[in-house]
GUSE-649076 format. One record per residue (C-alpha): residue number from 1; y, z, x. Coordinates in nm, 3 decimals. Each point is the difference from the previous one (the first is absolute). Layout:
BEGIN
lumlo, v, w, u
NUM, Y, Z, X
...
***
This chain:
BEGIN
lumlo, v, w, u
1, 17.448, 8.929, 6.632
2, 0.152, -0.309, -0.113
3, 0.078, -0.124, 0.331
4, -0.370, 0.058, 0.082
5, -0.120, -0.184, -0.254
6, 0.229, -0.328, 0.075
7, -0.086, -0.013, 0.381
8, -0.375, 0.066, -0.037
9, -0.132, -0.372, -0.050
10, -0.199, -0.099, -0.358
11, -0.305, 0.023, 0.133
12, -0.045, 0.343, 0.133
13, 0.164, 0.108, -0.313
14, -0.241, -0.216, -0.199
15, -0.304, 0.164, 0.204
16, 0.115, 0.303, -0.104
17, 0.038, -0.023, -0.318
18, -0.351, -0.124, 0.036
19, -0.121, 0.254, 0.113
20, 0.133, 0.211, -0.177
21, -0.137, -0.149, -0.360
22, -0.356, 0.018, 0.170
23, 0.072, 0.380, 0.100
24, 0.088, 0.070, -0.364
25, -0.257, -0.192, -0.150
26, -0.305, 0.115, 0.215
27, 0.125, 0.392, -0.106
28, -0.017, -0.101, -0.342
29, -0.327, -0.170, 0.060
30, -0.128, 0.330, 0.182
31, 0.121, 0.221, -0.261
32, -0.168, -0.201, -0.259
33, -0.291, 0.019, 0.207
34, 0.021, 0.418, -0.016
35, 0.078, 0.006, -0.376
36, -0.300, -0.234, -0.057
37, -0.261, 0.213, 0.157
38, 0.124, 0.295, -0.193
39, -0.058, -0.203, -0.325
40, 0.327, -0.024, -0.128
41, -0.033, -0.373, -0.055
42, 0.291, -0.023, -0.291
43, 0.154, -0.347, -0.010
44, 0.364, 0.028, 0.174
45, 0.110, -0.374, 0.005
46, 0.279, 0.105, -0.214
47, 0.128, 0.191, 0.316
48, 0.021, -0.291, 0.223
49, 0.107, -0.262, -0.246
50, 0.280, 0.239, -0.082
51, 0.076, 0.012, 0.348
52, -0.030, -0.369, 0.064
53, 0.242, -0.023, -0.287
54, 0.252, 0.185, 0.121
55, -0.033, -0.153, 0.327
56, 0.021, -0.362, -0.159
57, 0.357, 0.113, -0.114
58, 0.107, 0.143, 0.275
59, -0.060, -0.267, 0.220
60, 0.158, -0.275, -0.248
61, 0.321, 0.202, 0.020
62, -0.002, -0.010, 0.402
63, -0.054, -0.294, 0.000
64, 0.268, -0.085, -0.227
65, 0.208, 0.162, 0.202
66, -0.059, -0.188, 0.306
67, -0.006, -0.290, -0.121
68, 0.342, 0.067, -0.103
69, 0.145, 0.126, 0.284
70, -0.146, -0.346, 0.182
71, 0.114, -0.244, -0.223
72, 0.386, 0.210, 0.022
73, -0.067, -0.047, 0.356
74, -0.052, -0.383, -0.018
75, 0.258, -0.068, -0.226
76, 0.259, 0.191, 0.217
77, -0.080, -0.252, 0.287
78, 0.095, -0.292, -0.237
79, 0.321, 0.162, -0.095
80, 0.102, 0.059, 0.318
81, -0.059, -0.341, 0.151
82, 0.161, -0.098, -0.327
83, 0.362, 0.256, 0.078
84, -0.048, -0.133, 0.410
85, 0.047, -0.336, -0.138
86, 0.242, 0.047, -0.241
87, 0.252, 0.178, 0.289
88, -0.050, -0.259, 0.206
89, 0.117, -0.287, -0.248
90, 0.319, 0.211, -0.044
91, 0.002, 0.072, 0.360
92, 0.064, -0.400, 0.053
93, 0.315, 0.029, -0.216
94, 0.131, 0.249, 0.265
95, 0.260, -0.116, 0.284
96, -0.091, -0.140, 0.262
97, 0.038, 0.332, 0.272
98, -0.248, 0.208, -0.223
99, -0.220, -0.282, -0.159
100, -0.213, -0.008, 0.334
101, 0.001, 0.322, 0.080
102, -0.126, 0.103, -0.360
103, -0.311, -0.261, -0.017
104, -0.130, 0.149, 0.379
105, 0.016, 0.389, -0.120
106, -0.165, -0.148, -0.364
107, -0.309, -0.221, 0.215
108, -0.038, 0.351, 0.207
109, -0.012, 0.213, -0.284
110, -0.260, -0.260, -0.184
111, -0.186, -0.001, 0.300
112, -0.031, 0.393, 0.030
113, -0.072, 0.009, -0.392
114, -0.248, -0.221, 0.048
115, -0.185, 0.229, 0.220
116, 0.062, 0.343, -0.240
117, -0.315, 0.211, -0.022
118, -0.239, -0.222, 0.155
119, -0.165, 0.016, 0.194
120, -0.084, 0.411, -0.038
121, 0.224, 0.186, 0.193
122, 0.233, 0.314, -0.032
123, 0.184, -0.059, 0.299
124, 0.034, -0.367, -0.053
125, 0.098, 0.076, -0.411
126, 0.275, 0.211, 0.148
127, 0.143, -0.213, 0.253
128, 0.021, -0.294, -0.250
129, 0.176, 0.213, -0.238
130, 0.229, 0.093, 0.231
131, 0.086, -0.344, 0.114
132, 0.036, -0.097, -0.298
133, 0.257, 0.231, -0.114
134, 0.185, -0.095, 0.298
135, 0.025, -0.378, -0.078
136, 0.106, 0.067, -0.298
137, 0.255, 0.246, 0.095
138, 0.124, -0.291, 0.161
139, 0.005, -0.215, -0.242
140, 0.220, 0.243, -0.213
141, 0.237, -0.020, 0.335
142, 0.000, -0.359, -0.060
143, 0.067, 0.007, -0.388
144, 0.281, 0.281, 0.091
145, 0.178, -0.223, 0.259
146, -0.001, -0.294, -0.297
147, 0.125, 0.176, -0.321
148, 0.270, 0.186, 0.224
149, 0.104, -0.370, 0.140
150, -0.036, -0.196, -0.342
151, 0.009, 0.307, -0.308
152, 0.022, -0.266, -0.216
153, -0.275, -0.230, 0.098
154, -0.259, -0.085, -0.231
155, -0.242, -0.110, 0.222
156, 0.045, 0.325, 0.210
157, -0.039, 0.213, -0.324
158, -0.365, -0.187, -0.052
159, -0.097, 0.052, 0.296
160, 0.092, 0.363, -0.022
161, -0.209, -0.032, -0.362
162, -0.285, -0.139, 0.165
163, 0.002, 0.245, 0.314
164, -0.020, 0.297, -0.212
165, -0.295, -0.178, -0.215
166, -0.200, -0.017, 0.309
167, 0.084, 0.317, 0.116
168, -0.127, 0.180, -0.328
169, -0.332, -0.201, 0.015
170, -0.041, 0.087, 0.355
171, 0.013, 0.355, -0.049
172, -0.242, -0.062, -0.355
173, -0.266, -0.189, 0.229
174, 0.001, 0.293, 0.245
175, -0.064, 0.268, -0.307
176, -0.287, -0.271, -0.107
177, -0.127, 0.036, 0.329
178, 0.026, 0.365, -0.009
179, -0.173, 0.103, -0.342
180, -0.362, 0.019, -0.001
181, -0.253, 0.165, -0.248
182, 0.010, 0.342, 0.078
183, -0.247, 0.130, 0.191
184, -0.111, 0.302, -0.252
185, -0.097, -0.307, -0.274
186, -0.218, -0.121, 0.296
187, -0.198, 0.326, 0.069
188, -0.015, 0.093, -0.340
189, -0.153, -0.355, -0.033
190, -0.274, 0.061, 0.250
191, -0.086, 0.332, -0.132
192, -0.042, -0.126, -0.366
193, -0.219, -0.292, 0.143
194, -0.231, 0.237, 0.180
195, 0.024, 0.228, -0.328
196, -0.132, -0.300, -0.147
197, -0.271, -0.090, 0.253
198, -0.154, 0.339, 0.007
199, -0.033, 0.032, -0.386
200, -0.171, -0.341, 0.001
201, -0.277, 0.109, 0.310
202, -0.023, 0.336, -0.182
203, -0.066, -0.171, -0.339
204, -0.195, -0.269, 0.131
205, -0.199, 0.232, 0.170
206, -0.067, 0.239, -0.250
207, -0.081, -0.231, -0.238
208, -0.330, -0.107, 0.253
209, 0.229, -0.339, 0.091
210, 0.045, 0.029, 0.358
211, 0.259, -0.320, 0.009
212, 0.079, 0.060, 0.361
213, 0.046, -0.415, 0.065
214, 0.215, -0.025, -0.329
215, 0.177, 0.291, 0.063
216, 0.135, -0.106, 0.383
217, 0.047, -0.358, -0.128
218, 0.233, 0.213, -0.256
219, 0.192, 0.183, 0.265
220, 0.048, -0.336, 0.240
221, 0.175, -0.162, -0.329
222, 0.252, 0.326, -0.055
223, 0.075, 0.026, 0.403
224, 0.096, -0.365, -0.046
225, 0.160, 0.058, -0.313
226, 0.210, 0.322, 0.210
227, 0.054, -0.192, 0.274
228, 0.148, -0.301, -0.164
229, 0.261, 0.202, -0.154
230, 0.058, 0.159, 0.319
231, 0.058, -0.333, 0.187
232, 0.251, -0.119, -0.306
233, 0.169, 0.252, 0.112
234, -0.018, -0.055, 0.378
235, 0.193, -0.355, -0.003
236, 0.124, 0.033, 0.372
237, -0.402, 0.077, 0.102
238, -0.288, -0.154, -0.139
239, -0.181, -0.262, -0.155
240, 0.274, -0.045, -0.272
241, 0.292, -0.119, 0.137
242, 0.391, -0.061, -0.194
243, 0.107, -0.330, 0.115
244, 0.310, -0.040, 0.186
245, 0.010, -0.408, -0.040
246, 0.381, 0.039, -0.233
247, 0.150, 0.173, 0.273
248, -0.135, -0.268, 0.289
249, 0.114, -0.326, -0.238
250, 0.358, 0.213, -0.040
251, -0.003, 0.008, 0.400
252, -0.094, -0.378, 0.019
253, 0.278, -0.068, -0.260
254, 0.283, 0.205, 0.167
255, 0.285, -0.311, 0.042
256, 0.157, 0.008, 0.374
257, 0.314, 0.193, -0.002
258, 0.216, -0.391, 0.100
259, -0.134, -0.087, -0.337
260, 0.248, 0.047, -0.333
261, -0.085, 0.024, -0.309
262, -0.052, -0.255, -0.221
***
C-alpha cells in the first residue's frame, strides 16, 4: 500500500481525500437531517468539536513527523557533499598513480548521488544504488592498494578516515530516503478527519444550521492540510522538493586529479 501511495501523484490523492471529506460530511448532514424530523433536536456540537480535537492532534503529530523526516533528509545531502569533499582533499595528498584515478570514481559517484531518488523511480532508485556501491567498492580497492604500499602513511590513513565517513553517510542518506510516515498514521488520519466532518454536518444539521458552504470550505482546508504532510513526505515527487545544490557545488569543487594538495 505504501508503494501505491508514493507513485499515485498529489493530486489524485488530494481529490480523494476530497472526496472523501464531502462523502463523510454529506452522511452526517443526511443523518442529521433523519434525526431532525424525528424531533430529537438535542445540541451535539460537543461530538464534533471533540472530534475536531482529536483530529487537530493527530494531524500536528504527522506532521511533526514529516517534517522531520524532510529536514533529516536535507541535512543528509549537506553532509554528504560535506564527506565527498572532505575525501577528495585527502585524496590530493595521495601518490601520484592513485590520486587521478581516485578524483574520476569520486566526480562519478557525486554525479550519481546527485541524481538519488529523483526524479520518482524504483527502477532508477535501484540502479543508482547499485552503482553506487560499486564505485565505492572501488574506491576501497584503491585505499587497499595504498595502505598495503605505504602502512605507515598518514595521508593514506586520512584518506582511509575520510572514505569510511562518506561511506557511513551514504548508506544514512539512503535510510533517509527510505523512511516515510507510515502509511497506517495516514489512513487513520483520513478516517478521523471524516469522523470529524460527519459529526460537524450531523450537528450542524440537527441544530437547523445547514452550513453546507462552511462545511466544504472546512474539508478543502483539512485535504490541504493531509496532503501537505503527504507531499513532506514525498521529497523525490511533488511540489516540495529537498535541494541537491551541496552536492552540485561539491562536484564543481572536485580539484583535477594533476592537482596536489596544498
Amino acid at each position: 500500500m505504501e508503494n501505491l501511495l508514493r507513485s499515485t501523484s498529489l493530486l489524485a490523492v488530494a481529490l480523494l481525500l476530497f472526496v472523501l471529506l464531502l462523502v463523510a460530511t454529506q452522511a452526517g448532514r443526511l443523518i442529521g437531517r433523519r434525526q431532525r424530523s424525528k424531533g430529537e433536536d438535542k445540541d451535539s456540537s460537543s461530538l464534533a468539536t471533540g472530534m475536531l480535537g482529536i483530529f487537530a492532534l493527530l494531524i500536528a503529530f504527522t506532521y511533526s513527523l514529516s517534517l522531520a523526516r524532510y529536514d533529516a533528509r536535507r541535512g543528509m545531502v549537506l553532509q554528504e557533499a560535506n564527506a565527498i569533499g572532505t575525501t577528495a582533499n585527502y585524496a590530493l595528498m595521495l601518490p601520484p598513480q592513485h590520486r587521478s584515478p581516485v578524483m574520476a570514481m569520486l566526480r562519478d559517484y557525486t554525479k550519481l548521488r546527485i541524481g538519488l531518488g529523483a526524479p520518482f523511480d524504483d527502477a532508477k532508485f535501484a540502479r543508482d544504488i547499485a552503482t553506487s556501491n560499486a564505485v565505492l567498492t572501488r574506491l576501497w580497492g584503491q585505499a587497499t592498494a595504498i595502505t598495503a604500499e605505504q602502512p605507515q602513511s598518514l595521508p593514506a590513513y586520512r584518506f582511509v578516515s575520510a572514505l569510511n565517513e562518506q561511506t557511513n553517510i551514504a548508506e544514512a542518506r539512503l535510510t533517509a530516503l527510505r523512511n516515510h510516515v507510515p502509511v497506517t498514521v495516514l489512513v487513520v488520519l483520513t478516517a478521523i478527519a471524516m469522523l470529524s466532518l460527519g459529526f460537524a454536518g450531523y450537528s450542524a444539521t440537527l441544530g437547523g444550521f445547514d452550513r453546507y458552504v462552511g462545511l466544504t470550505i472546512m474539508a478543502a482546508a483539512i485535504t490541504m492540510l493531509i496532503a501537505l504532510t503527504i507531499d513532506l513526505d514525498r521529497p523525490d515527487r511533488g511540489s516540495i522538493e529537498i535541494s541537491v545544490q551541496p552536492l552540485t557545488d561539491a562536484l564543481a569543487a572536485l580539484p583535477d586529479g594533476n592537482q596536489t594538495a596544498p
